[in-house]
C-alpha positions as a Markdown table, in Angstrom:
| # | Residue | x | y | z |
|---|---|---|---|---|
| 1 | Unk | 0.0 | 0.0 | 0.0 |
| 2 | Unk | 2.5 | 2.4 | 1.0 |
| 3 | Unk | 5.2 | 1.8 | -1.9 |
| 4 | Unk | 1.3 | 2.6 | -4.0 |
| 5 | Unk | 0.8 | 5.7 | -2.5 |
| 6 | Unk | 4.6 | 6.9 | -3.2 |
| 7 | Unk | 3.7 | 6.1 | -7.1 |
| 8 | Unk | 1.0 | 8.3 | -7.1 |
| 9 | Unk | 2.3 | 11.1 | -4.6 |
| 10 | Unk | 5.4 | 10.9 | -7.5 |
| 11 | Unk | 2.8 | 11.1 | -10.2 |
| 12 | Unk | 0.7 | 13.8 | -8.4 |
| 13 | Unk | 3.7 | 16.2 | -7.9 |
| 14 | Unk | 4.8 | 15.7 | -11.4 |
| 15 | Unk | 1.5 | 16.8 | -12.3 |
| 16 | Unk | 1.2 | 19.7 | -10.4 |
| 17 | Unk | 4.8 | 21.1 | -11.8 |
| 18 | Unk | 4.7 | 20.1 | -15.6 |
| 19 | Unk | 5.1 | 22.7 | -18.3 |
| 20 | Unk | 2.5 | 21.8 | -20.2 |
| 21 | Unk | -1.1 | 21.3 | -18.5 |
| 22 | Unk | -2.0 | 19.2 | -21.7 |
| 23 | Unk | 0.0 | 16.5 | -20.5 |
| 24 | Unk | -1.9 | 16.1 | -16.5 |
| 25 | Unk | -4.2 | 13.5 | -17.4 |
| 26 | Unk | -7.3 | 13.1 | -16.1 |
| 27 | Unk | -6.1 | 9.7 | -14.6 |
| 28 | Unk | -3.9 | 12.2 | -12.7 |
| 29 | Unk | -6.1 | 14.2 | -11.7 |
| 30 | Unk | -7.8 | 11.7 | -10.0 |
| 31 | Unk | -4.8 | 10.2 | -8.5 |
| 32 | Unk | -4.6 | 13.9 | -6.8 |
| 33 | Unk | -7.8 | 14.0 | -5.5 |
| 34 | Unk | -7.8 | 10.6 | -4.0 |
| 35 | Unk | -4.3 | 11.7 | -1.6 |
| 36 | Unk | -6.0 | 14.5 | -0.4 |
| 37 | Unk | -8.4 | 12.3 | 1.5 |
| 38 | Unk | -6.7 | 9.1 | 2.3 |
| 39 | Unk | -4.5 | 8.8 | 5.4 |
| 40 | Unk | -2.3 | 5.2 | 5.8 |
| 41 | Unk | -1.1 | 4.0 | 8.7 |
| 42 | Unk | -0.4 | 6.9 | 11.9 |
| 43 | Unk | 0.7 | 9.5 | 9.5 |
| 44 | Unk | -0.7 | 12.9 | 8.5 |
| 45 | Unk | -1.8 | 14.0 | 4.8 |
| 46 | Unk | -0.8 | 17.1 | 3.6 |
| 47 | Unk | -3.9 | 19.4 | 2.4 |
| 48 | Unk | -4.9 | 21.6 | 0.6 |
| 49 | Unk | -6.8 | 24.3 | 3.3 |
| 50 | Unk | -9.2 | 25.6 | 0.9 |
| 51 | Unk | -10.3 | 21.5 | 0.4 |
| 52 | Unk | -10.0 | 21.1 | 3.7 |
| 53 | Unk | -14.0 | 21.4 | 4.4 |
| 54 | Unk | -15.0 | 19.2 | 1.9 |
| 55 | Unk | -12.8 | 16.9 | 2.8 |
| 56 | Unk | -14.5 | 16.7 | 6.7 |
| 57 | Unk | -17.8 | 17.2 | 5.2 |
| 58 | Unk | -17.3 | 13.9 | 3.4 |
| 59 | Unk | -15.9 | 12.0 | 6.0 |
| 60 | Unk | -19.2 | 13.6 | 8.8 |
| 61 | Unk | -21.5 | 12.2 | 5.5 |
| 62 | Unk | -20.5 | 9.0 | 5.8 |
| 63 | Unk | -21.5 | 7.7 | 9.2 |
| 64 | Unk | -25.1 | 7.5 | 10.2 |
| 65 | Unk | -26.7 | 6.9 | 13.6 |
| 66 | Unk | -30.4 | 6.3 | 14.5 |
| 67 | Unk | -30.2 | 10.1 | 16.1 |
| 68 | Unk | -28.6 | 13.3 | 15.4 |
| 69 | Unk | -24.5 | 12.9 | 14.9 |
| 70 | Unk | -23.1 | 14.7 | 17.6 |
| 71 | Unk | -19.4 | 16.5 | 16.3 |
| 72 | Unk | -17.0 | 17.8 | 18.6 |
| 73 | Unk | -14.7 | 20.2 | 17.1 |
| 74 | Unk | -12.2 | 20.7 | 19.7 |
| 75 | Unk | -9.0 | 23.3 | 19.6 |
| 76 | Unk | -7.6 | 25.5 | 21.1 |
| 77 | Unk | -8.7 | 29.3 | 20.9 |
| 78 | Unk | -5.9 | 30.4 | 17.6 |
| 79 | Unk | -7.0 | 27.5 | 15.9 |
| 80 | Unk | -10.6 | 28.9 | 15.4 |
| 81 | Unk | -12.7 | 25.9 | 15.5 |
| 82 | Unk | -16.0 | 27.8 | 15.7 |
| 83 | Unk | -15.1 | 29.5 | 12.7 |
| 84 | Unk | -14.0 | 25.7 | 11.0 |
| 85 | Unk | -17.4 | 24.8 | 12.2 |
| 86 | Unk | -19.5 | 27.3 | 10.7 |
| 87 | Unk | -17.1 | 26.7 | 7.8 |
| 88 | Unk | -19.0 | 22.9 | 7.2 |
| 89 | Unk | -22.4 | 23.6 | 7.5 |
| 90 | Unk | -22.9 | 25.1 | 3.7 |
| 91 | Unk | -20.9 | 21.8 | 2.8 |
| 92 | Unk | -23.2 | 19.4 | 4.8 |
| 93 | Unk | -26.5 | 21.2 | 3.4 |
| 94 | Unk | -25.2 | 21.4 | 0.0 |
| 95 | Unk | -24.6 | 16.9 | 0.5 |
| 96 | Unk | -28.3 | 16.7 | 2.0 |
| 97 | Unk | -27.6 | 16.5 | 5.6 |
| 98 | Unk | -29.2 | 19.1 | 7.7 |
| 99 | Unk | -26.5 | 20.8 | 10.1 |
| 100 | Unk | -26.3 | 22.4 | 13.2 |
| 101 | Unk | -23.2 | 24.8 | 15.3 |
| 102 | Unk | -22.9 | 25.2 | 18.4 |
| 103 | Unk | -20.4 | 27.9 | 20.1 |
| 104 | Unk | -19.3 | 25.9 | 23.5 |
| 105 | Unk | -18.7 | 29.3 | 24.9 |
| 106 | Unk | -22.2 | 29.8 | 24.8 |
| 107 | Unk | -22.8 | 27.0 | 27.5 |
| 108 | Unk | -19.7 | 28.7 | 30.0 |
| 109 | Unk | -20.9 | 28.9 | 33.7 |
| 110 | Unk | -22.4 | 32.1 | 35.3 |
| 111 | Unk | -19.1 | 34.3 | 35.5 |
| 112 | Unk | -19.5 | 34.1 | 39.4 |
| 113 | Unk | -18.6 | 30.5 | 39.4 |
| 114 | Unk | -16.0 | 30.9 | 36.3 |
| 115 | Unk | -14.3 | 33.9 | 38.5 |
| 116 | Unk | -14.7 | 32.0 | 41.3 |
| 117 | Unk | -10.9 | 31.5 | 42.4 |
| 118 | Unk | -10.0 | 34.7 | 40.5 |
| 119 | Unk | -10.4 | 35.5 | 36.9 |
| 120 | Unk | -7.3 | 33.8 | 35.4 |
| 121 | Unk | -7.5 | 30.5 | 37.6 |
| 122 | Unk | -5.7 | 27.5 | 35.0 |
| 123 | Unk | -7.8 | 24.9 | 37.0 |
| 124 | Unk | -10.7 | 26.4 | 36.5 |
| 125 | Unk | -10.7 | 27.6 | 33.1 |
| 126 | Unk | -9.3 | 23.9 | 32.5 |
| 127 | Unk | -12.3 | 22.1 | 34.6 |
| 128 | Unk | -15.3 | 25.0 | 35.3 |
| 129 | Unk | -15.2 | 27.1 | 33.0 |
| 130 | Unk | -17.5 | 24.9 | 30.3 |
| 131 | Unk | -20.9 | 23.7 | 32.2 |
| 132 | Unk | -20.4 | 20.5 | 31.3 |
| 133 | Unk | -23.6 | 18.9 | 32.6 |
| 134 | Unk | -25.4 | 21.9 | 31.2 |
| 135 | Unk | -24.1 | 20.9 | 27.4 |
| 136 | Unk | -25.2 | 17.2 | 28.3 |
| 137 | Unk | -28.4 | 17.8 | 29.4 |
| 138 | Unk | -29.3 | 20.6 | 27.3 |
| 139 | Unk | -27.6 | 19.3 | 23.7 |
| 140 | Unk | -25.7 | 15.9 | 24.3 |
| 141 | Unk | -28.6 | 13.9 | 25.8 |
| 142 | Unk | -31.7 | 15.2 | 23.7 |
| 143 | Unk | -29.5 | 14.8 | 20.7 |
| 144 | Unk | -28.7 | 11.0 | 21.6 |
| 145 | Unk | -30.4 | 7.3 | 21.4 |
| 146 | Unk | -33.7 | 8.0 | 23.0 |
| 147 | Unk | -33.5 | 11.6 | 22.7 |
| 148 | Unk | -36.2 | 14.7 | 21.5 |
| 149 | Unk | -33.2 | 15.8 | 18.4 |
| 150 | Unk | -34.5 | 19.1 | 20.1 |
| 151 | Unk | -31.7 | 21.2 | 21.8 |
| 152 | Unk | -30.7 | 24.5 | 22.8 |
| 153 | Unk | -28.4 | 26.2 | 20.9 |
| 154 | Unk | -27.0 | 28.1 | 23.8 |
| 155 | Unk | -27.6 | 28.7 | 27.3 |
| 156 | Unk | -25.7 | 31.8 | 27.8 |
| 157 | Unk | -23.9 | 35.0 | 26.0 |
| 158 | Unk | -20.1 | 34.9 | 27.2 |
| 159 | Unk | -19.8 | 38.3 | 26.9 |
| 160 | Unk | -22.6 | 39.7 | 28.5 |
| 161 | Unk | -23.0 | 37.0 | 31.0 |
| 162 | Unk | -27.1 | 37.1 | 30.5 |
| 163 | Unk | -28.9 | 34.2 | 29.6 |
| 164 | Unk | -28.9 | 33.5 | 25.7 |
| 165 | Unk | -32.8 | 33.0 | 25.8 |
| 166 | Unk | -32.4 | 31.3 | 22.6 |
| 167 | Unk | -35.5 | 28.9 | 21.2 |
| 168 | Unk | -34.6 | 25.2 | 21.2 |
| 169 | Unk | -34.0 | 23.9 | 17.7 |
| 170 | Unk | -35.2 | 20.1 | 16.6 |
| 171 | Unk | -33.5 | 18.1 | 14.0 |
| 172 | Unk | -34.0 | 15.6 | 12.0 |
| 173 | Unk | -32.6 | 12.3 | 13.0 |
| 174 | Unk | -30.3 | 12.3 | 9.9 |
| 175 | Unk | -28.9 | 15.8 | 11.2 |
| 176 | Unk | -25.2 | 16.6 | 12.2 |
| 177 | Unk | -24.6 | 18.7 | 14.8 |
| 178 | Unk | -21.3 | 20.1 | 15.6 |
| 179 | Unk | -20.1 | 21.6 | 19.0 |
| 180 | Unk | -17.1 | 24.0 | 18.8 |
| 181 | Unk | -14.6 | 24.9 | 21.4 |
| 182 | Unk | -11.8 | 24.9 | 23.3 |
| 183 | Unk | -10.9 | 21.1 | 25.8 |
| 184 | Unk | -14.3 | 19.5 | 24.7 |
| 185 | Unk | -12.3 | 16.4 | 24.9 |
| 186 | Unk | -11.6 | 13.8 | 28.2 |
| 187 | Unk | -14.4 | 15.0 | 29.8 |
| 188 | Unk | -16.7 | 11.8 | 29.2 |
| 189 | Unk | -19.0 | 13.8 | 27.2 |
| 190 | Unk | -21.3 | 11.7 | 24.7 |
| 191 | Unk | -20.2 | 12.5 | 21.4 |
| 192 | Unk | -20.1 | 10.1 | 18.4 |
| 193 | Unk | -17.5 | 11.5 | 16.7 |
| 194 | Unk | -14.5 | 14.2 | 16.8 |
| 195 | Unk | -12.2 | 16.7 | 15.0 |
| 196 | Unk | -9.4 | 17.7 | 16.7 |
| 197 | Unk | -7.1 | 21.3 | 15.6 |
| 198 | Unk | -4.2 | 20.7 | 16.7 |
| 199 | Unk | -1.4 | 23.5 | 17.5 |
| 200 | Unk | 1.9 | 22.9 | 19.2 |
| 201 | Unk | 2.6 | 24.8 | 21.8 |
| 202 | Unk | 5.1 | 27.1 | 20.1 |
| 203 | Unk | 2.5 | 27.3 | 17.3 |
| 204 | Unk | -0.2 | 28.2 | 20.2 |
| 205 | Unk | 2.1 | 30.8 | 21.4 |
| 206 | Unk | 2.4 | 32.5 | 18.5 |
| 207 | Unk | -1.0 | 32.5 | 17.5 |
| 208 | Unk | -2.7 | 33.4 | 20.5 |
| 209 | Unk | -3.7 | 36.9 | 21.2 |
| 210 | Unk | -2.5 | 38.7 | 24.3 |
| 211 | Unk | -5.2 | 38.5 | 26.4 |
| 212 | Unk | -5.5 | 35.0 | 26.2 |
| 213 | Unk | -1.8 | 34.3 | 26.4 |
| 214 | Unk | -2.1 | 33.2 | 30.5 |
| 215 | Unk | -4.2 | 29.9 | 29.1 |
| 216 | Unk | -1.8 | 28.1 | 27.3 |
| 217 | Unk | -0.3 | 26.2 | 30.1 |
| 218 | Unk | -3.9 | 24.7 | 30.4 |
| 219 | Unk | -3.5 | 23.4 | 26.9 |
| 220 | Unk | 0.1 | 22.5 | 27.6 |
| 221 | Unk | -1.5 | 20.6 | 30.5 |
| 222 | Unk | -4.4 | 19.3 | 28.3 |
| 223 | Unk | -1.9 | 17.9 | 25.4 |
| 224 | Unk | -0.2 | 16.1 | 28.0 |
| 225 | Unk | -2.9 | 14.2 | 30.0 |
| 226 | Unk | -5.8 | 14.0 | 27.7 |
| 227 | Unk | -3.7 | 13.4 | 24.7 |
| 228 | Unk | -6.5 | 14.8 | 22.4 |
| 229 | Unk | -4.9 | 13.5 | 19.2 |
| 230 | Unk | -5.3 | 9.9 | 20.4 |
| 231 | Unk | -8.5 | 10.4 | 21.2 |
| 232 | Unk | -9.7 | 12.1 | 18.1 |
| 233 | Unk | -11.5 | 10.5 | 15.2 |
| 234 | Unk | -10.2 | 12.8 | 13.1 |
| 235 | Unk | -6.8 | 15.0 | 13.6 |
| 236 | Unk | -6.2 | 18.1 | 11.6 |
| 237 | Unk | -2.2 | 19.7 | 12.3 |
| 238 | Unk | -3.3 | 23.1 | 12.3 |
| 239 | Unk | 0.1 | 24.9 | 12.7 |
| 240 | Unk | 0.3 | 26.7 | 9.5 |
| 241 | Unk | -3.5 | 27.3 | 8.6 |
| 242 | Unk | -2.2 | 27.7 | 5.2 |
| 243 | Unk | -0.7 | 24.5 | 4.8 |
| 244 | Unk | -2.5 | 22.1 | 7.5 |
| 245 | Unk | -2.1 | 18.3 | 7.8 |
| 246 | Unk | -4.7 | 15.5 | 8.3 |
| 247 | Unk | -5.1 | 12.7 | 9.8 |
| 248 | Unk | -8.5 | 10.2 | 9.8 |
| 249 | Unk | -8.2 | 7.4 | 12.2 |
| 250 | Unk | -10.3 | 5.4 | 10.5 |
| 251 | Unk | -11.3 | 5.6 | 6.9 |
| 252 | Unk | -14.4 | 3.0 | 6.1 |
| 253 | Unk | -17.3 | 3.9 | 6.2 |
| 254 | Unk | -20.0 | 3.9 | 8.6 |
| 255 | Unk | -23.6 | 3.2 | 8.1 |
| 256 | Unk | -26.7 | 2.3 | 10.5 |
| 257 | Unk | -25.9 | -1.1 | 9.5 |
| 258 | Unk | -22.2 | -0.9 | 10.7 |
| 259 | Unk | -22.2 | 1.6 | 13.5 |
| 260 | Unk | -20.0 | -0.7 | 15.9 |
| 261 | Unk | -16.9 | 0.7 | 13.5 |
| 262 | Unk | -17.1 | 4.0 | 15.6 |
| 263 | Unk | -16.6 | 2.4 | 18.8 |
C-alpha cells in the first residue's frame, strides 16, 4: 500500500509542476484528489486548506446513527474551530444533511462561578469554565439514542454573561450537529465523533492573542494528559493554517448497519 501511494504522490507532484497542462491526465487528476483524503497507517496528509472542508464534510457524510450525529470540534482558541465549524455547514446542506453549530462558549458557567478562584485561575478555566452537565443535558442527551433531536443552541452570552434566551431547535434524526470549542475532549462527554485542531505549543504561542496568552499552560496541561490527538477521530495539524495536515483514524465507512466501526 505504501510503496502505492509513493507512485501516485510521484505522479501527483509531477502533475502539479509540468510545463505543459495538456500532458496532466485526467487519470492524474484523480490520483490527486484521492491523496487529499486518504490517510495510511499513523501518518498525516498534507492538504490543501481551501479543500480542507469538503474533505471533513465527506468524512461527517459517511457515518449515520439512529439520532442526530453529535461532532465535537475541539481546539484551542488560535486555531478557530468555531469558525471551522461554521465553515462545514454550507458543505453538509449542499450533500443533504441538515447541520447544526454550536459555540461551547455559549454554554460557559455564570461568571461568578467561572471567576470564582479569580479571573485567570488554570484549573478552573481547564475544569469549570465549560458547564459541562449543562451541554449534556441541554444538547448531548436530547440529541442521543432516546432523545427529542430538540436542543438549545446556547444557554448563555459569554460576553454579557445574561442568559442566551435562545428557542430550542429540533432536527431531523439524519442531522449533524457540531459543538465547537476549546478542551471538549476527556471530559466523558457523549459524542459520536470528533475533530481535533491541533497546535503545538510554540505554534499556540504564536498564534494566540495577548489576552489569552495566560491559558496556554492549560493546553500544555491538556496535550499532556488527555492526549487529544489519540482520542480524536479525526486530527487536523493546524500549525500553518495555510498548509495544515490530516489525519483520519479510521477511513471506512459507517452506516446504521455498521455503527460498531465507531466504537
Amino acid at each position: 500500500m505504501e510503496s502505492g501511494m509513493s507512485t501516485a504522490t510521484a505522479s501527483c507532484r509531477q502533475a502539479k509542476f509540468a510545463s505543459d497542462p495538456a500532458t496532466v491526465t485526467t487519470g492524474i487528476h484523480v490520483i490527486c484528489d484521492a491523496l487529499s483524503v486518504v490517510v495510511i497507517g499513523t501518518g498525516y496528509q498534507p492538504i490543501d486548506a481551501g479543500r480542507l472542508p469538503d474533505v471533513l464534510a465527506d468524512r461527517l457524510m459517511s457515518i449515520w446513527t439512529d439520532h442526530p450525529l453529535r461532532v465535537a470540534v475541539d481546539g484551542p482558541r488560535a486555531a478557530l474551530p468555531f469558525a471551522l465549524a461554521r465553515g462545514l455547514l454550507e458543505p453538509l446542506r449542499t450533500r443533504g444533511r441538515g447541520a447544526e453549530v454550536i459555540d461551547a462558549e455559549t454554554f460557559w458557567r455564570d461568571a461568578s462561578l467561572r471567576y470564582e478562584w479569580g479571573r485567570r485561575d488554570l484549573e478552573a478555566y481547564a475544569q469549570r469554565w465549560l458547564d459541562a452537565d449543562a451541554l449534556q443535558r441541554e444538547v448531548l442527551s436530547p440529541l442521543g439514542p432516546g432523545g427529542t433531536s430538540s436542543f438549545l443552541p446556547a444557554l448563555r452570552d459569554p460576553a454579557t454573561n445574561r442568559s442566551a434566551r435562545a428557542a430550542p431547535v429540533t432536527v431531523l434524526p439524519s442531522a449533524i450537529v457540531l459543538i465547537a470549542g476549546e478542551l471538549l475532549l476527556g471530559r466523558g462527554l457523549p459524542f459520536d465523533y470528533s475533530v481535533h485542531l491541533a497546535l503545538d505549543s510554540g505554534a499556540r504561542q504564536r498564534l494566540t492573542s495577548p489576552e489569552w496568552q495566560w491559558t496556554l499552560p492549560a493546553h500544555d496541561s491538556y496535550d499532556r494528559e488527555v492526549q487529544p490527538t489519540e482520542l480524536a477521530d479525526i486530527i487536523v495539524r493546524w500549525n500553518d493554517p495555510r498548509h495544515p495536515a490530516i489525519r483520519i483514524v479510521d477511513q471506512a465507512p459507517i452506516s446504521p448497519d455498521n455503527q460498531e466501526s465507531m466504537r
